[in-house]
C-alpha positions in Angstrom: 25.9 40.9 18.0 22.9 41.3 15.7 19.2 41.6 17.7 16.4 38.5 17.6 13.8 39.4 15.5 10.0 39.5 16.9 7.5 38.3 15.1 5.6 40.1 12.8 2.5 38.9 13.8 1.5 38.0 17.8 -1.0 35.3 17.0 0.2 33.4 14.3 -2.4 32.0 11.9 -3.4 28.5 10.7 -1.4 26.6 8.1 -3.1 23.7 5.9 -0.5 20.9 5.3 1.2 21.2 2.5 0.0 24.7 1.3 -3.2 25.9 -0.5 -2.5 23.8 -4.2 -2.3 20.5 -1.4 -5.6 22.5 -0.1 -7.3 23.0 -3.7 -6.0 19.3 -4.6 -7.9 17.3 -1.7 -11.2 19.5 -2.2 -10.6 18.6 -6.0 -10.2 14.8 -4.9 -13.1 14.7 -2.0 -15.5 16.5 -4.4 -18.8 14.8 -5.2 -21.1 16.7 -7.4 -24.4 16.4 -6.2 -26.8 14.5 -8.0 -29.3 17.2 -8.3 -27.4 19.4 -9.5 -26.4 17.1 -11.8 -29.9 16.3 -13.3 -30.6 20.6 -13.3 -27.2 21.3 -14.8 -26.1 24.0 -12.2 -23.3 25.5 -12.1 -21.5 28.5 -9.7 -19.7 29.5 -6.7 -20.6 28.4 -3.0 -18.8 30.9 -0.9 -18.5 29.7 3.2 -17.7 31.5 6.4 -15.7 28.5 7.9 -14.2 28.9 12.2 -10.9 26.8 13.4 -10.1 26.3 16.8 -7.0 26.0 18.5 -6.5 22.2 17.7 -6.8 23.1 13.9 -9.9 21.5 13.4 -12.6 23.0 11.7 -15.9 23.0 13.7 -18.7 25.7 12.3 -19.1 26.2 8.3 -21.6 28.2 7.2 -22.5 29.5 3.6 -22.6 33.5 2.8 -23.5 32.4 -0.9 -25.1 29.9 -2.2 -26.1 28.1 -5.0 -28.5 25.1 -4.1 -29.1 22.1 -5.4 -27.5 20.1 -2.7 -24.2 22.3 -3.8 -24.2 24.2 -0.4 -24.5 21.1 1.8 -21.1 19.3 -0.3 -19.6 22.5 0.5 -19.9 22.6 3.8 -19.1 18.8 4.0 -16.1 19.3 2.4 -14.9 22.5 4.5 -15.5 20.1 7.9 -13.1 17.7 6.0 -9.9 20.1 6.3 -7.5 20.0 9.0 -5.5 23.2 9.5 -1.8 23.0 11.7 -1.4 25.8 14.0 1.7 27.2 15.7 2.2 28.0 19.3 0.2 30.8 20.1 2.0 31.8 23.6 -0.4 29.4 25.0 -3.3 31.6 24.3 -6.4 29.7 22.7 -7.5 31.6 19.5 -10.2 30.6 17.2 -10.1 32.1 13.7 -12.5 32.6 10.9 -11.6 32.2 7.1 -13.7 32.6 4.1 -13.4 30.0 1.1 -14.9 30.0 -2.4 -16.0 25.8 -3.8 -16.7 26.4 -7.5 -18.8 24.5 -9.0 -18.5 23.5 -12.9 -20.2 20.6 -14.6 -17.7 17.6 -15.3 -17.0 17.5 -18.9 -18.5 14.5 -20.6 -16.1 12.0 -22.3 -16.6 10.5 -25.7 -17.2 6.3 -25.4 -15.3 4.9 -27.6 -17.5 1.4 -28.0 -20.6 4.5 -28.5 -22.4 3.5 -32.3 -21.5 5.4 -34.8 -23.8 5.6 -38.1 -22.6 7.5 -40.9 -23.3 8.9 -44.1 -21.4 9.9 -47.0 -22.4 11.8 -49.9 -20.9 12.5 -53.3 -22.0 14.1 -56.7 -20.0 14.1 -59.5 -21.8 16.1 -62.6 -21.7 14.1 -65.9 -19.6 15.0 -68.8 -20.9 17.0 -71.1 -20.6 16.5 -74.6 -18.1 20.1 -75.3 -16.3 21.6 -78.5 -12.8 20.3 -78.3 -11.8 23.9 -78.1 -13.1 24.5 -74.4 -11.5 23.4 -71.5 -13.3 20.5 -69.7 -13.9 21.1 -66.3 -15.0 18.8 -63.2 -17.1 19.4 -60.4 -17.5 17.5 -57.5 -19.2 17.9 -54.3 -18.2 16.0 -51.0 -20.4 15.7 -47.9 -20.1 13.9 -44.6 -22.4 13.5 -42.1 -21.7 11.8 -38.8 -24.7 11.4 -36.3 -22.9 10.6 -32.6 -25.6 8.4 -30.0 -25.0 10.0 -26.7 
């Protein structure tokens, strides 16, 4: 008759729903770049010190490093969004305290397709030349495109 195992662990810790890529995937989706930031083109990490209570619910966020721009305040926006599940705790109330890089990075600007396009071609072809019959003839030709792009 084989022992029950003990936890590991007495207090057990907070779990987001569906694992950190489901955590990554809804600050992905709830992100709103700040319009600021936008306008400066900024870029970086906001890293937060972020407390969860014994309901799950996240209720103090705080930045250790930010960036500005309005960046810090979506960060902690975002952070009060989450929703943790926590086990049984043998009935003992426990408040924990994670840490949580939001990066940053500029969306990556799409070409339109209805844009205007102008463009400009450019070919030279050199004459012929009048050459003994002797020599070989030979042709040159240059080719040059050049596309300006409205954005």
């Amino acid at each position: 008759m084989q022992k029950e195992r003990k936890d590991k662990n007495f207090i057990k810790k907070p779990i987001y729903k569906g694992g950190p890529k489901a955590m990554k995937a809804f600050i992905s989706k709830h992100l709103t770049y700040p319009k600021e930031a936008l306008k400066s083109k900024v870029e970086g990490t906001v890293v937060l010190q972020y407390d969860i209570d014994h309901t799950g619910k996240v209720i103090d966020a705080k930045v250790l490093s930010g960036i500005g721009y309005g960046c810090d305040e979506e960060a902690v926006r975002l952070v009060k969004l989450l929703e943790f599940t926590i086990p049984k705790n043998r009935g003992v109330k426990v408040l924990f305290h994670r840490n949580m890089q939001i990066h940053f990075r500029l969306p990556k600007q799409k070409v339109v397709a209805n844009s205007p396009v102008t463009s400009f071609s450019y070919r030279y072809i050199p004459k012929k030349k009048q050459l003994p019959t002797t020599s070989k003839s030979t042709k040159k030709s240059y080719s040059y495109s050049i596309i300006f792009k409205e954005q």
